[in-house]
C-alpha positions in Angstrom: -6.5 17.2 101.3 -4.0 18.9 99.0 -3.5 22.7 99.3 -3.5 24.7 96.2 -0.6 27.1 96.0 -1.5 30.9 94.3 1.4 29.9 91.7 -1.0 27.0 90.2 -3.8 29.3 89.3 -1.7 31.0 86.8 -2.7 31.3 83.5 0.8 31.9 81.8 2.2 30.0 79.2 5.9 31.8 78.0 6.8 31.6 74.4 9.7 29.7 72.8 12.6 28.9 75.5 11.5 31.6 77.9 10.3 30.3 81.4 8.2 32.3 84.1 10.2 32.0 88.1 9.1 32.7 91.0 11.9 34.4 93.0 13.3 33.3 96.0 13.1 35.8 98.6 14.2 34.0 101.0 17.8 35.0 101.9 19.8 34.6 105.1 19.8 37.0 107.8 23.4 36.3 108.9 26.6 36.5 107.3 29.0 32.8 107.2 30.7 35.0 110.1 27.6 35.5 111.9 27.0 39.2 111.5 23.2 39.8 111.1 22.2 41.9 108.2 19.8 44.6 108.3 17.2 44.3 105.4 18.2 47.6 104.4 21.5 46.0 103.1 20.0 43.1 101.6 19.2 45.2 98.4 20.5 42.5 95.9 17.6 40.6 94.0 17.3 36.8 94.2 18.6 35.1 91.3 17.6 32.1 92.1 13.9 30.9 91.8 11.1 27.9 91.2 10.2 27.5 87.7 6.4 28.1 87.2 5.8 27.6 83.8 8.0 26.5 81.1 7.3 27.7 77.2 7.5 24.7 74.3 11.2 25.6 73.0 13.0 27.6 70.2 13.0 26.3 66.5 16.7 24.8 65.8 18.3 25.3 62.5 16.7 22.2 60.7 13.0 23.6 61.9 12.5 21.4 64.7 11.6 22.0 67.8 14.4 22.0 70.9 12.5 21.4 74.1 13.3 23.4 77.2 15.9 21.5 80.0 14.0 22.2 82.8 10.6 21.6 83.9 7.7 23.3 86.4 8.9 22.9 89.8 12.7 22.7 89.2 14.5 25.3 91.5 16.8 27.1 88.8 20.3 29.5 89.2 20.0 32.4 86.6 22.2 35.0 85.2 21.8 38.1 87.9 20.6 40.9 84.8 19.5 38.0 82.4 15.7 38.5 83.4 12.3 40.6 83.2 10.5 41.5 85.7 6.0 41.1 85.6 4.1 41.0 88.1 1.3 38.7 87.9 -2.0 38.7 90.6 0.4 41.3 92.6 2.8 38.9 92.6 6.7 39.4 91.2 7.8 37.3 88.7 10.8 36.6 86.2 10.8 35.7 82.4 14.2 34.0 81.9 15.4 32.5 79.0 16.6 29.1 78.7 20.4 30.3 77.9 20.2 32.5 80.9 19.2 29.8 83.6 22.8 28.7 84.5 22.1 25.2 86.8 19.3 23.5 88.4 19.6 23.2 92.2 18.6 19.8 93.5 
């Protein structure tokens, strides 16, 4: 039997080439020399994140329709102040435009 996650009972659809991400909080508790770090120190935000929803896309300059490059469940790299903050069911999330997600992490 599949488990539902709280992220699927969401009922939030972003407009244009905004997408809603869920950050990633998980961050390491060591250094790459080994040196723990208190999480006192740790007062950066993620910026990186799993795409929740995805909005339809922004109007080019013909009128039509440019779809958005990533897709729900895509873990995504964004710009580190290129987001806004909601919270959603007590829960943090980030609206991030397209042109502010710099890679997807595969």
């Amino acid at each position: 039997m599949k488990k539902e996650s709280k992220t699927s009972k969401i009922n939030v659809h972003p407009l244009a080439d905004r997408i809603l991400v869920k950050p990633d909080d998980s961050t390491d508790e060591k250094s790459p020399s080994g040196i723990i770090i208190p999480d006192t120190a740790r007062k950066e935000k993620p910026e990186r994140g799993r795409v929740v929803a995805v909005g339809g896309g922004k109007r080019g300059d013909d009128n039509e329709i440019i779809p958005v490059a990533v897709k729900v469940g895509d873990t995504v790299m964004f710009s580190k102040y290129g987001y806004d903050e909601v919270k959603i069911n007590d829960e943090d999330y980030y609206i991030v435009a397209e042109s502010n997600i710099l890679a997807i992490i595969k």
